[in-house]
C-alpha positions in Angstrom: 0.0 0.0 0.0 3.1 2.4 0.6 4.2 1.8 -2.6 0.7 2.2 -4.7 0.4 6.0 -2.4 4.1 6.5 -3.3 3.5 5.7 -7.1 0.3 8.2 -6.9 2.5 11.2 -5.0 4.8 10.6 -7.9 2.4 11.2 -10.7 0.8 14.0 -9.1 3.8 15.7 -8.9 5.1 15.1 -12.6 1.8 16.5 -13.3 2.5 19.7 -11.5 5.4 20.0 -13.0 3.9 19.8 -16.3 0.9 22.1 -15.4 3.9 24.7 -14.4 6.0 24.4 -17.0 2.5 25.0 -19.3 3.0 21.8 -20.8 -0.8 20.6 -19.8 -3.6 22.6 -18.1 -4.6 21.7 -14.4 -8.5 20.8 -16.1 -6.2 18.0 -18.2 -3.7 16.9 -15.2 -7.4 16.3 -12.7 -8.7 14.4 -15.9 -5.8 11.9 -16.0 -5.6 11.5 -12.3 -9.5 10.6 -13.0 -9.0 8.4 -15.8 -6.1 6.1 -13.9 -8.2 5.8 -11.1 -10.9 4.6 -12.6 -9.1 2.1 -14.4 -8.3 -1.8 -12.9 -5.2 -1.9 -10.7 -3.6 -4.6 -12.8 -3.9 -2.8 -16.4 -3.5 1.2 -14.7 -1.8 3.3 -17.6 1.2 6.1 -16.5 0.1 9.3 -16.5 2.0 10.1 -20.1 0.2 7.9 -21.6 -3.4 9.2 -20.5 -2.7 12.4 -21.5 -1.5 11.5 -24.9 -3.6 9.0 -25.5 -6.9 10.1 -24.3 -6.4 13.9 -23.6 -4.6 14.8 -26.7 -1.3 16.3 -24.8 1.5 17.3 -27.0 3.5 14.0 -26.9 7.2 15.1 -27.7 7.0 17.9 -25.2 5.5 15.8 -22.4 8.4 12.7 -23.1 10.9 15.3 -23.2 10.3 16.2 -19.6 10.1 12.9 -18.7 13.4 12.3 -19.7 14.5 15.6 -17.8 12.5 14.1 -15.0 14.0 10.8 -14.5 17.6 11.9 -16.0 17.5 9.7 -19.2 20.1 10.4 -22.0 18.1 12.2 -24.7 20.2 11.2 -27.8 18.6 13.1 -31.2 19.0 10.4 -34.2 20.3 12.7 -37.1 20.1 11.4 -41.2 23.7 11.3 -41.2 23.6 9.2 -38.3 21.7 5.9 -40.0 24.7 5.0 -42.6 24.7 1.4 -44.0 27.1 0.1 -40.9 24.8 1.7 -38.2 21.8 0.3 -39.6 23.6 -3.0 -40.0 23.9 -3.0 -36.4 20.3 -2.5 -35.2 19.4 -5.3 -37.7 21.8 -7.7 -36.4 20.8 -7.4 -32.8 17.9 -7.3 -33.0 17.5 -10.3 -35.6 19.8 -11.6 -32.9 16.9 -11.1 -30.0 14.5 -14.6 -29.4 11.7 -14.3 -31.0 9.3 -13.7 -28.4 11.5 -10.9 -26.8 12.0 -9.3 -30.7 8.5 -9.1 -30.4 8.5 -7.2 -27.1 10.8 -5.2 -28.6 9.0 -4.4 -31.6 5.7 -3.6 -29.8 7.4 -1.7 -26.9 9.2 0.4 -29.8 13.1 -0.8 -28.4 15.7 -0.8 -30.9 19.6 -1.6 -29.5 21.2 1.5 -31.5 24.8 1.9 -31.0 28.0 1.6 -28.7 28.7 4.6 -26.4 31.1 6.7 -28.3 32.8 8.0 -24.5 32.3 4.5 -23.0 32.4 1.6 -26.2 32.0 -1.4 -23.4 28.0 0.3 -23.2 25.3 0.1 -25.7 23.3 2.6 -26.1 19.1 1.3 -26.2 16.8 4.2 -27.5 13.0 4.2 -26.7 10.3 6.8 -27.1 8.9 5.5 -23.7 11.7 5.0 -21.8 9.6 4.6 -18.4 8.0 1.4 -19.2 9.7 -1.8 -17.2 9.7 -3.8 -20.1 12.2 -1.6 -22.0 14.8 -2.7 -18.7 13.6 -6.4 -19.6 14.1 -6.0 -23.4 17.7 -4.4 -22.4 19.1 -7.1 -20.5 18.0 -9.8 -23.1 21.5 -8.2 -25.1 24.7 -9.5 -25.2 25.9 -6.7 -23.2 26.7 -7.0 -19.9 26.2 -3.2 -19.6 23.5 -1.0 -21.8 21.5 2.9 -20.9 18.3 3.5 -21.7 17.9 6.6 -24.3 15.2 8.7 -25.2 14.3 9.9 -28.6 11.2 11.5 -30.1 8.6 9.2 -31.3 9.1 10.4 -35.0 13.2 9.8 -35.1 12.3 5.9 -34.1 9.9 5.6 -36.6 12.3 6.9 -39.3 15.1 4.6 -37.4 12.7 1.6 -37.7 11.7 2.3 -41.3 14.9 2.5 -42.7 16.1 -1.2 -40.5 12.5 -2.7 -41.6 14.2 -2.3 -45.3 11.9 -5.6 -46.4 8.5 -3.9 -45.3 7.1 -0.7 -47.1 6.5 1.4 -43.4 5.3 1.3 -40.3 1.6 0.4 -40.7 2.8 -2.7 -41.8 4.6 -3.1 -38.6 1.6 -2.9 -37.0 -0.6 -4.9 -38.7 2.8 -7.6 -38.7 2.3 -7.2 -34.8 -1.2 -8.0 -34.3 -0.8 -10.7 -36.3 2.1 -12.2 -34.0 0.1 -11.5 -30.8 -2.7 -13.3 -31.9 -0.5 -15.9 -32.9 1.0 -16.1 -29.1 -2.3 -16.1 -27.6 -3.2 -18.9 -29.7 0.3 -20.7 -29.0 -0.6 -19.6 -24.9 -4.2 -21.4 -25.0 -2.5 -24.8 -26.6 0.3 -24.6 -23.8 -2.7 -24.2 -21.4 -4.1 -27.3 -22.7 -1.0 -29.0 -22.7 0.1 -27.9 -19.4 -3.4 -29.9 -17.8 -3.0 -33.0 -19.4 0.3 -32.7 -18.3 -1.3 -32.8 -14.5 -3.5 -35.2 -14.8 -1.3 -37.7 -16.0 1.4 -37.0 -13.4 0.0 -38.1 -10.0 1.0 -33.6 -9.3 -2.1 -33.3 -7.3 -1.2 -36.3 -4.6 2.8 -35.3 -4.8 1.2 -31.5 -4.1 -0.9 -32.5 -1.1 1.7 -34.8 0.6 3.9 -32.2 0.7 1.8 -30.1 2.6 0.8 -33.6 4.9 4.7 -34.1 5.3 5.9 -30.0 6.4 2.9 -30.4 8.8 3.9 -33.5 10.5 7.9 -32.3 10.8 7.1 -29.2 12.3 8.9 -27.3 9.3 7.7 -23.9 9.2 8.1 -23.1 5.8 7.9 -24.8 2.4 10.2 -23.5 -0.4 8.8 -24.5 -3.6 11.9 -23.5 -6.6 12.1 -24.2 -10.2 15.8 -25.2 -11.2 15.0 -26.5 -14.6 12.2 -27.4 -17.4 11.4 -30.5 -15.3 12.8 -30.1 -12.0 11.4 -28.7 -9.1 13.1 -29.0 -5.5 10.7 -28.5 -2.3 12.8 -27.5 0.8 11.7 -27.3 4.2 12.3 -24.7 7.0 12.5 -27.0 10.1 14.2 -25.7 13.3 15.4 -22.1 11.3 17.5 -24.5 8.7 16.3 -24.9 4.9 16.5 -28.6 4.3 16.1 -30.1 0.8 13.1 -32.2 1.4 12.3 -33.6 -2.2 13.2 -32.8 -5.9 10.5 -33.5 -8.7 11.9 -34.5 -12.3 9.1 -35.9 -13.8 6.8 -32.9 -14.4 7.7 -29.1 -15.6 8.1 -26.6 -13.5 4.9 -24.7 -14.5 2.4 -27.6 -14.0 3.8 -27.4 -10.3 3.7 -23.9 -9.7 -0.1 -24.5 -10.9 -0.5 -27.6 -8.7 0.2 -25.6 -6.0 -1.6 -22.3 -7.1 -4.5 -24.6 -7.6 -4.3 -25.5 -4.2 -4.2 -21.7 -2.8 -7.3 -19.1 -2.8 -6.8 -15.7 -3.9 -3.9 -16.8 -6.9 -4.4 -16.7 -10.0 -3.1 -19.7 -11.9 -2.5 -18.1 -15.2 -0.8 -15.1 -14.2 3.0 -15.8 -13.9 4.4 -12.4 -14.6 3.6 -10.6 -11.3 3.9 -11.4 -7.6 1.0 -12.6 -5.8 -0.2 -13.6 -2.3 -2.6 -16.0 -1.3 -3.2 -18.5 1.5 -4.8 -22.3 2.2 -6.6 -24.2 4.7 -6.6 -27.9 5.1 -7.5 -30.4 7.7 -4.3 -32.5 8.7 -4.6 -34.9 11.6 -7.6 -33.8 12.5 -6.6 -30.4 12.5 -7.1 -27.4 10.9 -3.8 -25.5 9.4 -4.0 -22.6 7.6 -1.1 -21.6 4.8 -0.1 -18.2 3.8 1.0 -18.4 -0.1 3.5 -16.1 -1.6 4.7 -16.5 -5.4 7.2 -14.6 -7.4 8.6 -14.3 -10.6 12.0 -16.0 -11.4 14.4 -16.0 -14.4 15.5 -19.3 -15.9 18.2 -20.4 -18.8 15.3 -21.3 -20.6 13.7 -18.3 -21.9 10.4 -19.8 -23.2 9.8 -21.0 -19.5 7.9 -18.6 -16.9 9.2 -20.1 -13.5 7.9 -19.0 -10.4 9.2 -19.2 -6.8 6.4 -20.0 -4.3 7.2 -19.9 -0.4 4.5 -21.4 2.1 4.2 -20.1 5.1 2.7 -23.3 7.9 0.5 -21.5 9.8 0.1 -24.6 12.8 -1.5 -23.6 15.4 1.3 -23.5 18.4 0.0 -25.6 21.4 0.9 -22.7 23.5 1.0 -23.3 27.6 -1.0 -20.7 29.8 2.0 -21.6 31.9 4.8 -18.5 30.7 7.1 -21.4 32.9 6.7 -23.6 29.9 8.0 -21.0 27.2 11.9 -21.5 28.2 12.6 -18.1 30.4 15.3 -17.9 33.1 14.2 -17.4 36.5 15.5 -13.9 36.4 13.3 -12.8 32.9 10.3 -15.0 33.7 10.0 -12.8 36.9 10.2 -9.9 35.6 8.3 -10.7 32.7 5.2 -12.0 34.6 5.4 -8.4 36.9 5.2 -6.6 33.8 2.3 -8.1 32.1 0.4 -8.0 35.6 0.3 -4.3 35.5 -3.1 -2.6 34.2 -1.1 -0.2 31.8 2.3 -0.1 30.1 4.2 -1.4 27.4 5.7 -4.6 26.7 8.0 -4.8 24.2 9.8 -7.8 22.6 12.4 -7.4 20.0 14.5 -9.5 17.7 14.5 -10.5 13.9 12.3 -11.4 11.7 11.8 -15.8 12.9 13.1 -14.8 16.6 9.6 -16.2 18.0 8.5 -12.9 19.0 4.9 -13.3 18.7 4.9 -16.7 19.7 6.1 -15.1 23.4 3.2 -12.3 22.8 0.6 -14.8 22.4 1.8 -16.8 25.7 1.5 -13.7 27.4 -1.5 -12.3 26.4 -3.2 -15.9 27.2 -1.8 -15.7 30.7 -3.9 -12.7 31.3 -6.7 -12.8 29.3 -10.0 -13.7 31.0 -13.8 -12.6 30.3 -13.2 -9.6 33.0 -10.4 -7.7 29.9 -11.4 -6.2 26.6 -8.6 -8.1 24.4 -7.9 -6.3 20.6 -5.6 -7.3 18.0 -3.9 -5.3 15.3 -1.7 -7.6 12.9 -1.2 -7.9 9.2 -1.8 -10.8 8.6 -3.6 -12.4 11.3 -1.6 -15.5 11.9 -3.1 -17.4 14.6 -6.1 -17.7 16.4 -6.5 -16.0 19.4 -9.8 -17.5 22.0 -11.3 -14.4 23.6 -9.8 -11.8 21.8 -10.8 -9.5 19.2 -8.2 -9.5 16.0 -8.0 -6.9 14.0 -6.6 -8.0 10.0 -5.4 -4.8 8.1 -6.2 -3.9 4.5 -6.5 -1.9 2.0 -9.7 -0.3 3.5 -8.2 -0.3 6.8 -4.9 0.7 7.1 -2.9 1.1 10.4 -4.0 4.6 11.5 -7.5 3.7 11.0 -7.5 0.8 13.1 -6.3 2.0 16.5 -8.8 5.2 15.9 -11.4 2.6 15.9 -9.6 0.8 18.5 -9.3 4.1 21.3 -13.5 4.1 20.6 -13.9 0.2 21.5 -12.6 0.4 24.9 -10.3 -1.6 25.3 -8.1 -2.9 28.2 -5.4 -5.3 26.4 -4.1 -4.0 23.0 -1.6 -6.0 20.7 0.3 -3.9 17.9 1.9 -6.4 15.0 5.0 -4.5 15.0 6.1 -1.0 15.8 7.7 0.2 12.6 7.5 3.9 12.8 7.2 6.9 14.8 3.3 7.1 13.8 3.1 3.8 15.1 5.2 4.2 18.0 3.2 7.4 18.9 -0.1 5.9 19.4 1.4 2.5 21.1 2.7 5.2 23.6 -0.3 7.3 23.4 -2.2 3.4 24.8 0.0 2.4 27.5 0.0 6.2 29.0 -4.1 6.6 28.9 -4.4 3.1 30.8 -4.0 0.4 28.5 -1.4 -2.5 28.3 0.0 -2.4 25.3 2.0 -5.2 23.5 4.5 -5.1 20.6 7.5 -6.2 18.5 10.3 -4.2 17.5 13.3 -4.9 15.4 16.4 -4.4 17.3 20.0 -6.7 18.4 18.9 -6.6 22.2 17.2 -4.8 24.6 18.8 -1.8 25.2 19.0 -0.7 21.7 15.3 -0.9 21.3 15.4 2.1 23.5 17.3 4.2 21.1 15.8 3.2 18.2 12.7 4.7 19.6 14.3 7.4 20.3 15.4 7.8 16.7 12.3 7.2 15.6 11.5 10.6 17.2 9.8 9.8 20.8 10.5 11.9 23.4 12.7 10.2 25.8 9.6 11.5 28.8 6.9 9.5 26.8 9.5 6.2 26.7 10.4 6.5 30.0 7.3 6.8 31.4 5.0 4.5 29.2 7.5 1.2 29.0 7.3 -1.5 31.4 9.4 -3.9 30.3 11.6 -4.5 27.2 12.6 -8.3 25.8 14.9 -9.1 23.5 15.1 -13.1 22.1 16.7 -15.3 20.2 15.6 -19.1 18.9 18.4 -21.7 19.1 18.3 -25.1 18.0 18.1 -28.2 20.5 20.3 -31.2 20.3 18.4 -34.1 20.2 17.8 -35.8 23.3 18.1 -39.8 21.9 21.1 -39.1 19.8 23.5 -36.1 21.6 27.0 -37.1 23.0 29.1 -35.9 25.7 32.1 -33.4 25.1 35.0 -35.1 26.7 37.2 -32.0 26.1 35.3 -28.6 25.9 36.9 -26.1 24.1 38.3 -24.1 27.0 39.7 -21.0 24.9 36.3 -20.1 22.7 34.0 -20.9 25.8 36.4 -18.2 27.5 36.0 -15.4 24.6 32.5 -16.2 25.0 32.0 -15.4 28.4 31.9 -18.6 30.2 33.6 -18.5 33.8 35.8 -21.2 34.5 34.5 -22.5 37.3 31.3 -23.1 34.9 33.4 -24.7 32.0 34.3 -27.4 35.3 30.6 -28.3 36.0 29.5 -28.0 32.3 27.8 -30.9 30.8 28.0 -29.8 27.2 27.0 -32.4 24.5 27.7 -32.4 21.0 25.4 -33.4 17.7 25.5 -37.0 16.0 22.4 -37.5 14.4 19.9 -40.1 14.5 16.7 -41.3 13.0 14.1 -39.0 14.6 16.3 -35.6 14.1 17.7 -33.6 11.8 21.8 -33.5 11.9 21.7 -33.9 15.6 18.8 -31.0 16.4 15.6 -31.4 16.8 13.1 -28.6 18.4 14.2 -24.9 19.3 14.3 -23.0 22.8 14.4 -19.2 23.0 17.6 -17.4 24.9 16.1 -14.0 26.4 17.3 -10.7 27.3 14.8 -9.0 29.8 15.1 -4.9 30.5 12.4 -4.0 33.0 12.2 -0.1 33.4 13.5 0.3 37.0 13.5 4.0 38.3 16.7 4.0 37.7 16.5 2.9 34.3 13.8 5.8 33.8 15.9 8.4 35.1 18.8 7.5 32.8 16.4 7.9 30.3 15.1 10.7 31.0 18.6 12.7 31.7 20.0 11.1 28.4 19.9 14.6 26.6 20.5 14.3 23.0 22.5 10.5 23.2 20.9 7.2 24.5 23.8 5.3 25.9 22.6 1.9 25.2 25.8 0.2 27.2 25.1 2.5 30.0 21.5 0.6 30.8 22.8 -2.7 29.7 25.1 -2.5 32.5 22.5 -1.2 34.9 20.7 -3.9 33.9 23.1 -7.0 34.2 23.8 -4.6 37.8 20.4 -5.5 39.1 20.4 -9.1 37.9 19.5 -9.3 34.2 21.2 -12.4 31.9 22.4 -11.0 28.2 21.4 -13.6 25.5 25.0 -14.8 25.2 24.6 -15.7 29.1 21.8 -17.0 28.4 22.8 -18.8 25.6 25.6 -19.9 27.4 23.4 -21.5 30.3 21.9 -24.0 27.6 25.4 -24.7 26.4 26.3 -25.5 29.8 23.6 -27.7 30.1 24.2 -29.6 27.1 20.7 -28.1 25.5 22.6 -26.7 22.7 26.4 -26.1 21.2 28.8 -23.2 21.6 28.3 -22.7 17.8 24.6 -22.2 17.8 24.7 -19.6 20.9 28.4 -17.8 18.8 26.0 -17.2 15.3 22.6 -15.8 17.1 24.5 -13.3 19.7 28.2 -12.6 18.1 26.5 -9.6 16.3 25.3 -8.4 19.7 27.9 -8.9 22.0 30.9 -7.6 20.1 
């Protein structure tokens, strides 16, 4: 949505820049605007092209300023300029082009010109339209490894093509030579069409398609990775434990008829659309239980050009079987102390932080189920809704309801619990603030290394240091480390003394350790199986708050980590290191989620 009001900020002022430079009258620029609004998102039209096409706007002058606008090379085509060997060029590379992208180029009006005199390593690509994508798409189809886009009047490239068309009489032929390939495509597209279900329901697609889905259910993965690497091979990977593992590789089908499989399987996608990115999601009954899906396809580029792959990623949506008990969700006595104080009080904020995959909501959702009970108003705002919360009220954003307009309609539904998504603003950070100061606890996410820093990122943001001092109850930061398997893990006879020193481990700890070591077994995956969460809890002390608050112009994020190690709280390194020492996990899972933070 950012990037659709972004797109429409753009036009309008490219449009004011016309209307002041008396290119186009305001009565024309409000007419366009009109027009494109109108029109279906998927088939919109630039503004340039509304107001030649439709409003009758002096082409040359408005494609001229577009070229100002965006910095294009204008590069004038002069009669002296199309001898024999120039023209010899165009028509070698562009005979030289597939034929489905020579007739992109053709249609799009792209013609490969000449070699930069200053630079001869860059060919020079001129367009009348040198805004539309598929120019960049037409470009990079060259045997160039580097090209510019250049704009010329619409006139010089028809003269340019004429003279390279030498076996047609002009230009109307061109056309009429076009429409008679397109309709020649879209009959060759309908026969692939045809082709590509046969293909599917002679391959047994439908069954591989569905056991997939069965199989990332039943492992736990959390994502499916669904990637084209040929014509007829397809690799499925699963997410289990934060590690991609290749999980099977199809070779008997193309990779189309999977991609529809799948998109067959999925509502909201649109099967015979493979040129844009879509989103959709899925709901099946597994074990006698519901799972949902999110969907998300893309785009790819293969060798083979006649192929459209796409790259789909599925998001398992499995219900978590989630423990009112917060003892359950793998805090240290320290965090799960101060954790549980914070949540009891009747306003504030809570805020966890960590990357994206950190577990961050799944610690949100324990919490709010330790305190929710018929007595509390309990609303959600997330985008998307990703589990199903009993007794509260979610809130799922959209295009009708963006972010703003939700918690103005929250602050009128009285509530007493509110859940943000994710703070990822100072808009949003405002009116999370403006919640926990009026009397409501507020919960969010935040992306930052630890705990501490997630106070000067607000800060950054542009929150007065009063407003986080005085609204915050407790800050989190988390981590999810893999778990040796419990059937499989061996004993390290001879720890690694030196690197669980740089780490922070005392010595005296390193005596008592019982650190194990991965073999791998039947039931696991290299030696790991299940994750546990290392936290970092910052609760705002009044000495924390007065820190804060006297901070001046700098937040000195070491200053309150120490303050906060002073009065008892465990880094994630130290925690880490606790599950080391324990044999729960290695040394080298702890070293690659906190060496980032800790150095």
């Amino acid at each position: 949505m950012a990037t659709t009001t972004q797109t429409q900020r753009t036009k309008r002022e490219f449009g004011d820049l016309l209307v002041e430079k008396n290119i186009i009258s305001p009565d024309q620029l409000l007419a366009a605007l009109e027009i494109i609004s109108r029109e279906p998102h998927d088939k919109r039209r630039k503004l340039p092209q509304v107001l030649v096409d439709d409003l009758r706007g002096d082409r040359d002058k408005i494609y001229d300023e577009i070229a100002d606008y965006y910095a294009f090379r204008k590069l004038p085509i002069k009669e002296e300029d199309l001898d024999d060997e120039s023209l010899a060029f165009v028509r070698k590379h562009l005979n030289g082009m597939p034929p489905t992208v020579r007739t992109m180029a053709l249609e799009y009006r792209v013609l490969p010109f000449m070699m930069d005199p200053d630079r001869p390593e860059r060919l020079l690509v001129v367009t009348p339209d040198p805004t539309r994508k598929e120019v960049y798409a037409i470009a990079r189809s060259l045997p160039f490894q580097k090209f510019e886009i250049c704009y010329v009047k619409l006139k010089q490239w028809e003269d340019l093509w004429q003279r390279v068309n030498v076996t047609r009489s002009g230009y109307a032929e061109f056309e009429t030579d076009i429409h008679d390939i397109e309709q020649e495509l879209q009959e060759d597209s309908e026969m692939y069409e045809q082709e590509l279900e046969e293909e599917i329901n002679r391959s047994g697609l439908v069954d591989l398609i569905e056991n997939v889905f069965i199989d990332a259910v039943r492992v736990g993965a959390s994502d499916i990775h669904v990637i084209p690497r040929g014509e007829k091979r397809t690799e499925f990977y699963f997410r289990i434990d934060g590690k991609l593992t290749l999980w099977y590789a199809n070779t008997d089908s193309r990779a189309e008829a999977v991609a529809a499989v799948v998109k067959d399987r999925a509502m909201n996608l649109d099967r015979f659309e493979r040129t844009s990115a879509q989103d959709g999601f899925a709901q099946f009954t597994i074990d006698r239980k519901t799972i949902r899906f999110r969907v998300s396809v893309i785009p790819t580029v293969g060798k083979e050009l006649k192929s459209k792959y796409e790259s789909i990623v599925i998001r398992v949506l499995q219900e978590p079987t989630f423990s009112t008990r917060l003892e359950d969700v793998g805090f240290d006595p320290y965090s799960l102390t101060e954790f549980r104080k914070a949540i009891s009080k009747p306003y504030g904020m809570i805020i966890v932080t960590g990357p994206t995959g950190s577990g961050k909501s799944t610690t949100l959702f324990s919490a709010l189920r330790t305190i929710i009970d018929p007595t509390v108003n309990v609303i959600t705002v997330e985008d998307p809704v990703e589990f199903f919360i009993e007794g509260a009220r979610q809130v799922k954003l959209n295009p009708k309801l963006d972010f703003d307009g939700a918690m103005r309609a929250i602050l009128r539904h009285d509530p007493d619990i509110v859940m943000v998504g994710e703070i990822r603003d100072r808009q949003t950070a405002e009116i999370a603030i403006k919640l926990a100061n009026t009397g409501h606890l507020t919960l969010s996410t935040l992306h930052t290394n630890d705990a501490a820093s997630a106070v000067s990122r607000l800060y950054k943001m542009g929150v007065e240091p009063f407003l986080i001092a005085y609204s915050i109850n407790i800050i989190m930061a988390q981590r999810l480390v893999r778990k040796l398997c419990d059937r499989c893990k061996s004993p390290v006879e001879q720890p690694e003394v030196e690197a669980l020193l740089k780490l922070g481990m005392k010595k005296e700890d390193i005596a008592t350790a019982k650190m194990c070591r991965p073999v791998g077994c039947i039931s696991c995956i290299r030696g790991f199986k299940g994750r546990t969460a290392i936290y970092e809890a910052l609760p705002f002390t009044k000495t924390i708050r007065k820190m804060i608050l006297q901070a001046g112009d700098i937040i000195d994020d070491e200053a309150l980590r120490q303050e906060a190690i002073r009065r008892g709280m465990q880094t994630l390194r130290m925690s880490g290191l606790q599950l080391v020492k324990n044999g729960i996990t290695t040394l080298e899972e702890i070293a690659s989620v906190t060496l980032e933070d800790e150095e």
